[in-house]
C-alpha positions as CSV (number, residue, x, y, z in Angstrom):
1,X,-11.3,21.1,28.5
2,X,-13.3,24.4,29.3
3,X,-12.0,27.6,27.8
4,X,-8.6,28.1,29.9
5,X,-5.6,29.0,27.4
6,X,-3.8,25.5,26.6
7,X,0.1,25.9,27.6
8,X,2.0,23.8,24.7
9,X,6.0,23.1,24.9
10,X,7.2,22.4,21.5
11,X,10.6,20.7,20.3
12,X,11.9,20.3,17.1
13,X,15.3,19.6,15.8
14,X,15.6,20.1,12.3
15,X,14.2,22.0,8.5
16,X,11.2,19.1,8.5
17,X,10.6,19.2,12.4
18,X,10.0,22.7,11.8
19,X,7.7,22.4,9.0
20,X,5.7,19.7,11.0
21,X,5.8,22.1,14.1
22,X,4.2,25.1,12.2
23,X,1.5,23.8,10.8
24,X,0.2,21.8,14.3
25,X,0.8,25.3,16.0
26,X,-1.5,26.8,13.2
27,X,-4.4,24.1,13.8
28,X,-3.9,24.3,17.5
29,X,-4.6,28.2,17.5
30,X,-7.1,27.0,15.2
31,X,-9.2,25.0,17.4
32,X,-8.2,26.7,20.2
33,X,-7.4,30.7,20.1
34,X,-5.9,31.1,23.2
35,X,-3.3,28.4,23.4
36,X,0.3,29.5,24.1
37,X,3.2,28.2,23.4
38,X,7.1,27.8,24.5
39,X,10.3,26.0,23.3
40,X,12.9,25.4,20.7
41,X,11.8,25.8,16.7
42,X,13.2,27.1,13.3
43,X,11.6,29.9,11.1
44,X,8.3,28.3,10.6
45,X,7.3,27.7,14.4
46,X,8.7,31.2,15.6
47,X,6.2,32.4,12.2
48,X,4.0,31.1,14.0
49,X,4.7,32.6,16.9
50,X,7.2,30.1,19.2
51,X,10.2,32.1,20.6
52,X,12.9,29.8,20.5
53,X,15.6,29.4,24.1
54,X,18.1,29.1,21.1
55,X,19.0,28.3,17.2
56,X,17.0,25.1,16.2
57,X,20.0,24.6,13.7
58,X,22.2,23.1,16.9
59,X,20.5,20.2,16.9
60,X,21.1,19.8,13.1
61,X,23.1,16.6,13.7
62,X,23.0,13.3,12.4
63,X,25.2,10.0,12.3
64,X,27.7,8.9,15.3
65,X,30.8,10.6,14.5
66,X,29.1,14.0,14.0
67,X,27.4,14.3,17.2
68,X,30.4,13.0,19.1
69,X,32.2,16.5,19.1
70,X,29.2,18.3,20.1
71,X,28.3,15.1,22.1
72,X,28.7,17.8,25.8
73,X,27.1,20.6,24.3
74,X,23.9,18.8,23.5
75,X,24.0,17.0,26.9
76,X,23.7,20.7,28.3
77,X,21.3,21.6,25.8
78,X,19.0,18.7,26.8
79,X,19.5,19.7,30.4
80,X,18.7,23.2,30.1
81,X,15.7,22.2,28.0
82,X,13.8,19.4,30.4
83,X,14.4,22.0,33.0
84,X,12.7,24.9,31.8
85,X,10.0,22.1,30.2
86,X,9.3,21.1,34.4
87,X,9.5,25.1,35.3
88,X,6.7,26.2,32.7
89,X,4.8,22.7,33.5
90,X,2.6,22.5,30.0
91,X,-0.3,21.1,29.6
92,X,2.0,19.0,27.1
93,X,5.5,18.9,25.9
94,X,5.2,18.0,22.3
95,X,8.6,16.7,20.9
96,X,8.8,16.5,16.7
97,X,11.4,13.9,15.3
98,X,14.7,13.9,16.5
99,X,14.6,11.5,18.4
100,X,18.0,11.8,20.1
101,X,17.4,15.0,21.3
102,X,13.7,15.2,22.0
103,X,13.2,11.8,23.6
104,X,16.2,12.5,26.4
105,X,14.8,15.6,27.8
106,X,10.5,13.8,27.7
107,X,13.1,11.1,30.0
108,X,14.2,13.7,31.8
109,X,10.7,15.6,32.0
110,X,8.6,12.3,33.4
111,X,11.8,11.6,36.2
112,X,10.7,14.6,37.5
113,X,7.2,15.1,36.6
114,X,3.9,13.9,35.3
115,X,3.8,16.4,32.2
116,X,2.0,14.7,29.3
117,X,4.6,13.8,26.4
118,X,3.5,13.3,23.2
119,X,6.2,12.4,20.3
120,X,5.2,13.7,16.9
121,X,6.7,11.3,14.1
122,X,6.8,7.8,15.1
123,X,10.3,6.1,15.2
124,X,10.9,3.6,12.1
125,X,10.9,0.8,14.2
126,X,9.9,-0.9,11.1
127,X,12.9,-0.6,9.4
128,X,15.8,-0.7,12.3
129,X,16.0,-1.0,15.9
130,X,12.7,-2.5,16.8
131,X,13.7,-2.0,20.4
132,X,13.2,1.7,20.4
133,X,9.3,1.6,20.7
134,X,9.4,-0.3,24.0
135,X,11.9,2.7,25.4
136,X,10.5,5.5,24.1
137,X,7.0,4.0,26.0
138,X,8.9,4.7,28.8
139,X,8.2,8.6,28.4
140,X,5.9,9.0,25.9
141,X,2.5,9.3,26.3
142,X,0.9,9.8,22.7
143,X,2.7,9.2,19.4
144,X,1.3,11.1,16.2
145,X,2.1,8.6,12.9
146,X,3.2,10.1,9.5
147,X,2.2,7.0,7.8
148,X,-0.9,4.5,8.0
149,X,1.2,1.4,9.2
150,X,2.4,2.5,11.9
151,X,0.1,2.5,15.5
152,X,-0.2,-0.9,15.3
153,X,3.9,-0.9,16.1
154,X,3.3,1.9,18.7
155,X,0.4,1.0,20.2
156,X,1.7,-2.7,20.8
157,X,4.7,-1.0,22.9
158,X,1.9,0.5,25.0
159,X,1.7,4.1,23.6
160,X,-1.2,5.8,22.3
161,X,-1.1,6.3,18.5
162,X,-3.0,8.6,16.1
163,X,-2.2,8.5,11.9
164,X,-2.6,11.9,11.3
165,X,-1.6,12.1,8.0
166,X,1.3,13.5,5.8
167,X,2.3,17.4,5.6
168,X,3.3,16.7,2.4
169,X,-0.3,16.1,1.1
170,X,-1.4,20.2,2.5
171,X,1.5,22.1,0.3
172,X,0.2,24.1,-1.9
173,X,-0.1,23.2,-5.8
174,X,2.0,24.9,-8.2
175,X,0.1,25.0,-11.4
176,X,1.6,24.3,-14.8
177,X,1.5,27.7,-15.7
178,X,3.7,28.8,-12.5
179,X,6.4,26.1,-13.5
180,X,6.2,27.7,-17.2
181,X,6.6,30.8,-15.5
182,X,9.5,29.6,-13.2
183,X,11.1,28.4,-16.7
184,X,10.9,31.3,-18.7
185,X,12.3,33.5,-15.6
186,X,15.4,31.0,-15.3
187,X,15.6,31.1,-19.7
188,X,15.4,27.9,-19.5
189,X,14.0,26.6,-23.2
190,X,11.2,24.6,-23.0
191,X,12.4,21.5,-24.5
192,X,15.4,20.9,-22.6
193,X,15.3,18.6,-19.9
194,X,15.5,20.5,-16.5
195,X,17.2,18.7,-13.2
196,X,16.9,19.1,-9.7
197,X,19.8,18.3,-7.4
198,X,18.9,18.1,-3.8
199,X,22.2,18.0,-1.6
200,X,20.6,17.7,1.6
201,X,20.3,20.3,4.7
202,X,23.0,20.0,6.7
203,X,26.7,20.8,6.1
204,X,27.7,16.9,7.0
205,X,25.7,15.7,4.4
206,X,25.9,18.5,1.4
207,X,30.0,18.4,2.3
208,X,30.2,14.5,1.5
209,X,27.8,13.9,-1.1
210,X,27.5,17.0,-3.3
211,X,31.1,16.2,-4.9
212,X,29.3,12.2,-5.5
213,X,26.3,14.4,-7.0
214,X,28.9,16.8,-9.2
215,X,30.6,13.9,-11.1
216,X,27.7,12.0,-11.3
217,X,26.0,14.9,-13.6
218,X,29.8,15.2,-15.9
219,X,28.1,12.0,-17.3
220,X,24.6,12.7,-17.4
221,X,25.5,16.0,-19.3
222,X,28.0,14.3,-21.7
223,X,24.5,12.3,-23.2
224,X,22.2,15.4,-22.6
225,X,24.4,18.6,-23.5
226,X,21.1,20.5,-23.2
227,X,20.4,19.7,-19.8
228,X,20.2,22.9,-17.1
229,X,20.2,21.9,-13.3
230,X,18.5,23.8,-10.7
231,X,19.5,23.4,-6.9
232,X,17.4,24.9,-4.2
233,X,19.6,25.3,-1.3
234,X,19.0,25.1,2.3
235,X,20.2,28.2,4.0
236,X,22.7,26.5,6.5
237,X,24.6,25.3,3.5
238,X,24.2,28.2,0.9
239,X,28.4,29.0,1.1
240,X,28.9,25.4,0.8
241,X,26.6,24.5,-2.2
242,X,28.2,27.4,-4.4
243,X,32.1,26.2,-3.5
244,X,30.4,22.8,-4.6
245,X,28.8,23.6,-7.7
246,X,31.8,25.8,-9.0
247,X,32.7,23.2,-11.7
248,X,29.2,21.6,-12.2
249,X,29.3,21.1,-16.0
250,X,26.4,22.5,-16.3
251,X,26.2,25.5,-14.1
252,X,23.6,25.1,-11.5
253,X,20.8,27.8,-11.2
254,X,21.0,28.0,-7.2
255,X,17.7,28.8,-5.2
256,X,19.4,30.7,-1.8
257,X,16.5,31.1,0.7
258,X,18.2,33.3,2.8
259,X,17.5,36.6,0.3
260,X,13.2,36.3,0.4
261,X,11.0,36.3,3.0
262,X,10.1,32.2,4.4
263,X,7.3,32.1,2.4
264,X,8.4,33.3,-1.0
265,X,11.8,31.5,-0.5
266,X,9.4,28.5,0.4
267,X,7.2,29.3,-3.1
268,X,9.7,29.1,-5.2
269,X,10.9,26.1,-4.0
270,X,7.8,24.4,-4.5
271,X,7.7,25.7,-7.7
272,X,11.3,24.4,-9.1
273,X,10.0,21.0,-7.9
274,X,7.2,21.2,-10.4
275,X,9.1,22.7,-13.4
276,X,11.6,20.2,-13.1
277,X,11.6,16.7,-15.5
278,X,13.6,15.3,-12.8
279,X,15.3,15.1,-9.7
280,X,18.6,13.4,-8.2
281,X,18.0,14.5,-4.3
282,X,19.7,13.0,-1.1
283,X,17.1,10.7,0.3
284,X,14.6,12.0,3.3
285,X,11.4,13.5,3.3
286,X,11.6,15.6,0.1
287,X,11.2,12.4,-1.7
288,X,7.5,13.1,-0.7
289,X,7.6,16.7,-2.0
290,X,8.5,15.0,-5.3
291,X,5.5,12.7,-4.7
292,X,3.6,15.6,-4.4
293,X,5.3,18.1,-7.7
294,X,5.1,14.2,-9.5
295,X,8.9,14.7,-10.6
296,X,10.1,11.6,-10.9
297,X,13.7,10.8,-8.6
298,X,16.8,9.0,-8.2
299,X,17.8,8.7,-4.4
300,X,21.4,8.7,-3.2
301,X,22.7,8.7,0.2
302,X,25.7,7.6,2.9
303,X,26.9,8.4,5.8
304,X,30.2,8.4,6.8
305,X,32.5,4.9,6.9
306,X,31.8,4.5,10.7
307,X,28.3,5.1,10.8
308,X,27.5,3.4,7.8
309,X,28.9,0.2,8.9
310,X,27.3,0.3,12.2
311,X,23.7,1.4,10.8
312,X,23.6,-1.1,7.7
313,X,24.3,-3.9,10.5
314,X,21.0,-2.6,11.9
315,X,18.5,-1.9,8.7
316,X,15.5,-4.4,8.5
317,X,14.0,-2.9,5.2
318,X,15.4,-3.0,1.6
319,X,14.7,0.3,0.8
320,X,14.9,3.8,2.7
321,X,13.0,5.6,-0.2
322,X,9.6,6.8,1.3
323,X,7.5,6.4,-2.1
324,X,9.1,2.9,-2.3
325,X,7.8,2.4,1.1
326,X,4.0,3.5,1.2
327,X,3.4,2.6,-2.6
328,X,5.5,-0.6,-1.5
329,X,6.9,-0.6,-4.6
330,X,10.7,-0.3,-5.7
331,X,10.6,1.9,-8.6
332,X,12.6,4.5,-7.3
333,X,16.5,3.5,-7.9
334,X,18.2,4.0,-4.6
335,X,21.7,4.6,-4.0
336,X,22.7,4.3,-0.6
337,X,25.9,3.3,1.0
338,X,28.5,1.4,-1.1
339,X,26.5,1.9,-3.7
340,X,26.5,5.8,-3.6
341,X,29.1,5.7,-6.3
342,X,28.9,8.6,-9.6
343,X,28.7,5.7,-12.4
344,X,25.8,3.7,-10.9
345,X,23.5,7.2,-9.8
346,X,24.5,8.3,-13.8
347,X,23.2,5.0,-14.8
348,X,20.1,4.9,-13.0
349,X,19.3,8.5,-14.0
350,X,19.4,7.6,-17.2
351,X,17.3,4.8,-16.7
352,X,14.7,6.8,-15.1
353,X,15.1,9.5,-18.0
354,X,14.0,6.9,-20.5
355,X,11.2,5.2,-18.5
356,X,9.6,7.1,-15.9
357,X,5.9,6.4,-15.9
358,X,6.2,3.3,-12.9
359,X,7.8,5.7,-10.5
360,X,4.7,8.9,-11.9
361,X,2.2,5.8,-10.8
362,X,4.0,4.7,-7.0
363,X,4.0,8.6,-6.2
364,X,0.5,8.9,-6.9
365,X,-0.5,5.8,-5.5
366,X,1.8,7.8,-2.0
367,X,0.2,10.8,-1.9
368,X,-3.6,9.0,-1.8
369,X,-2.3,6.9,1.2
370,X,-1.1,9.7,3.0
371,X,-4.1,11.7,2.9
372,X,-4.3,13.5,-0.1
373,X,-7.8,15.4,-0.3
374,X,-8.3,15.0,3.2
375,X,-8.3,17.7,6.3
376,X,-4.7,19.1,6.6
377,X,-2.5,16.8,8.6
378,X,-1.2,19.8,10.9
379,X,-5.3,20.1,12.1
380,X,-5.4,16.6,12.3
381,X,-2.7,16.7,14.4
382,X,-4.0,19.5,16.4
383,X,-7.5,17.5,16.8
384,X,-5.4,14.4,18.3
385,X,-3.4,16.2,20.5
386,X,-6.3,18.0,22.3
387,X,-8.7,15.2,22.1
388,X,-6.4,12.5,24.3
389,X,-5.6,15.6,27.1
């Protein structure tokens, strides 16, 4: 590829989008010093030094009925973007998740060009919507896997497809005496068992399951009086989690990013995660960041009524829990749907208080699958992208 600077369009959507973005940028300038980049990002990327057209946080949507209001909006958005992708013309537009944003403007990019498109995080054509591989062969070029089983689904729709790994597996550790640390700061005694609630990112989500989360914790705490929670908030929904939270029986110790720097904000995080006995989190990626603190879970989830009973016509799997997935075990209790009812997430927390070792096992099992001890998925990444221009 000789030693001319390497012009790189990035797209991501959302908080893990932006994770997965930064560290790719950070193995590209890696392996290559004088790449340059352009696009759309959150904190992490622009660290890295991405200027984003506008607020990643826009594109923060998920579920039918809450992109319908901002259904014109984005269609601008995706305009604006594919048009100043064509106008820069990359070496290669690299799209991360989200898919219903990123995959419209590559369409709109290849009508109008022959820009290389690579997707970063295949779709889970596994577990609904087989179809989407075949389409999303129509402008993509190059897909870059999260998990081991999946090029044989993308490269059987005709796409190139490279496992590169799990970001999850290149956080840093937080030792033992960190998580002591984090206890003692929070005077939090030793013995008492310590809970993480993870409401989710967006305002959709928090807003319709955190008062699910709240009552489900008046009966945990009515068997474990001792019991503290600790919620580390995502910064779009800060406000939110503290209206939320105001009658938590147990009031929550709430991490707010927004007051440290990324990476301290990011630290301390990681660091809750491991000084907590357990966690009841909205289901997504962080059940992987769990994997990784080895703090055992209990997943909950819905959507609202419409999109729940169009998307539950449409799921193949039996489980949306990631460790369920990869280990394939099912020793996380899941939650999702009809079933994201207080009693039953109460119950299965206090199942998982009492027994916990299977799930300790399935995460480990995860985190060896997805690369654990291996070269750093973002460089991995990096390495694929560069090695197919």
């Amino acid at each position: 590829m000789g030693a001319s600077a390497v012009k790189v369009f990035l797209i991501a959507g959302e908080p893990s989008g932006d994770l997965l973005g930064g560290a790719l940028m950070a193995g590209l300038k890696q392996l290559k010093p004088e790449v340059t980049f352009k696009g759309v990002g959150g904190t992490i990327m622009q660290a890295e030094g991405l200027e984003s057209r506008f607020p990643m946080d826009e594109l923060s949507l998920m579920g039918i009925a809450e992109i319908l209001p901002k259904y014109f909006h984005l269609k601008r958005r995706i305009k604006e973007t594919a048009e100043a992708v064509a106008e820069t013309r990359p070496d290669v537009l690299i799209t991360i998740d989200s898919p219903d944003f990123s995959l419209r403007v590559a369409r709109q990019v290849k009508a109008v060009s022959d820009i290389r498109c690579v997707h970063y995080v295949a779709p889970t054509v596994w577990a609904w919507r087989p179809g989407r591989a075949q389409k999303m062969a129509q402008m993509i070029d190059h897909v870059l896997a999260l998990f081991p089983f999946e090029p044989p689904y993308m490269e059987a729709a005709g796409m190139e497809c490279d496992f590169v790994g799990h970001p999850v597996v290149a956080q840093p550790q937080v030792s033992t005496a960190d998580a002591q640390g984090f206890r003692q700061k929070h005077g939090l005694e030793a013995a008492a068992p310590l809970l993480l609630v993870l409401p989710g990112s967006r305002r959709g989500e928090a807003g319709r399951l955190g008062p699910i989360l709240g009552d489900a914790l008046q009966s945990v705490h009515a068997h474990h009086p001792d019991m503290r929670v600790v919620l580390p908030a995502a910064g779009p929904v800060i406000d939110l989690v503290r209206t939320l939270t105001k009658d938590w029986p147990s009031r929550p110790i709430i991490l707010d990013p927004t007051i440290s720097e990324v990476a301290a904000a990011q630290t301390e995080k990681r660091t809750a995660f491991k000084a907590a006995d357990f966690a009841l989190a909205v289901s997504g990626t962080v059940a992987l960041e769990l994997a990784a603190a080895d703090t055992p879970m209990v997943s909950a989830f819905d959507l609202n009524w419409i999109s729940r009973e169009i998307i539950q016509r449409m799921v193949k799997v039996d489980t949306g829990n990631l460790i369920n997935l990869v280990s394939d075990t099912r020793h996380v209790p899941e939650f999702v749907g009809a079933r994201c009812k207080a009693d039953l997430i109460a119950e299965g927390l206090a199942g998982l208080m009492e027994e916990p070792e299977p799930q300790r096992d399935a995460m480990r099992k995860t985190m060896q699958l997805l690369g654990q001890g291996g070269e750093p998925p973002g460089l991995r990444a990096a390495r694929a992208v560069l090695e197919r221009l």
